[in-house]
Phi, psi and omega in degrees: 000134184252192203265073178202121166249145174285173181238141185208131177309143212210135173271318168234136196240184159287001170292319187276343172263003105001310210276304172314334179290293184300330188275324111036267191288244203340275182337252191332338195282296176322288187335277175283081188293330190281299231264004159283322179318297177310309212284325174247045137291073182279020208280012197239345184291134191271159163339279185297335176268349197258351157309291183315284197340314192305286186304354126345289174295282179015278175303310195313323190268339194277343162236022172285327183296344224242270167326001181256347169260016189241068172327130164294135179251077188313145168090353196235130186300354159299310196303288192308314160293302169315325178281338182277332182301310170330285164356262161332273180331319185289334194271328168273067183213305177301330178290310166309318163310310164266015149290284157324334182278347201289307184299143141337097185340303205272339180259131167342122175264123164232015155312141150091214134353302183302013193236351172238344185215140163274016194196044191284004177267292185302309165354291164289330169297297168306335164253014164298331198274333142307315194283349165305292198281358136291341185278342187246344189031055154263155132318316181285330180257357189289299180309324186276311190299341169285337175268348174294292150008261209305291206287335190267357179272315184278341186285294196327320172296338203259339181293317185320322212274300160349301183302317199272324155304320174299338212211342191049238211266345165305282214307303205285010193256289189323294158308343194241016191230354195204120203295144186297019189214256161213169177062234182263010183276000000 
């Protein structure tokens, strides 16, 4: 089987861990109120970034729309390596939330999770969303998924930045001591 899928409608699709991933983040959002609070508190966002932001979301429906044509391909070493990695990814994302939820209204979160990545919710979202599109061996989710990537890499500069006004010399200790992404990203 190569890494290419056609598309043909599908009940379960690549649609259902996409759609689980935002309900995932509502859920987590409820849980942890103040700090969902925070987290969708966009009033600090510039023009281009509250752009990126649209697109995000866009993309984010645009391939939940996308995924009902995209059988999961059960049964196949695509399906078992995309779910786990899903798995894993879903499993540290719940963990940033409640990292995040954890943390001090007013202060830089570097707690938890926050201690190996500044930016482990999208991190982790992005690799549930790798463990799709292998689990789906698309191609078709691969292409949607790069641009979601670039717009979800600029609102992530623009919150850095929100953060290094908001927090000053913590967060720039913080931003030089713990990579925005994981490893060395």
């Amino acid at each position: 089987m190569s890494f290419f899928t056609t598309l043909k409608l599908s009940l379960f699709g690549a649609w259902i861990p996409v759609l689980l991933l935002m309900i995932i983040q509502m859920v987590m959002m409820s849980i942890v109120k103040e700090g969902g609070k925070r987290a969708v508190d966009t009033s600090w966002y510039t023009k281009k970034e509250k752009a990126c932001a649209n697109w995000t979301f866009i993309l984010q429906g645009a391939m939940i729309l996308l995924g009902i044509f995209l059988p999961l391909k059960t049964g196949t070493f695509w399906f078992t390596v995309g779910l786990v990695i899903y798995i894993i990814g879903a499993l540290m994302m719940v963990w940033a939330f409640l990292s995040y939820g954890k943390a001090p209204l007013n202060k830089t979160v570097t707690g938890g999770i926050y201690r190996i990545s500044r930016n482990p919710m999208y991190t982790f979202y992005s690799i549930c969303i790798i463990g799709t599109i292998i689990a789906s061996a698309s191609l078709w989710l691969l292409i949607l998924f790069i641009p979601f990537v670039l717009a979800t890499h600029r609102v992530i500069l623009g919150e850095e930045r929100y953060c290094a006004e908001t927090y000053g010399e913590p967060y720039m200790k913080y931003k030089k001591s713990t990579p925005r992404y994981l490893l060395f990203f």
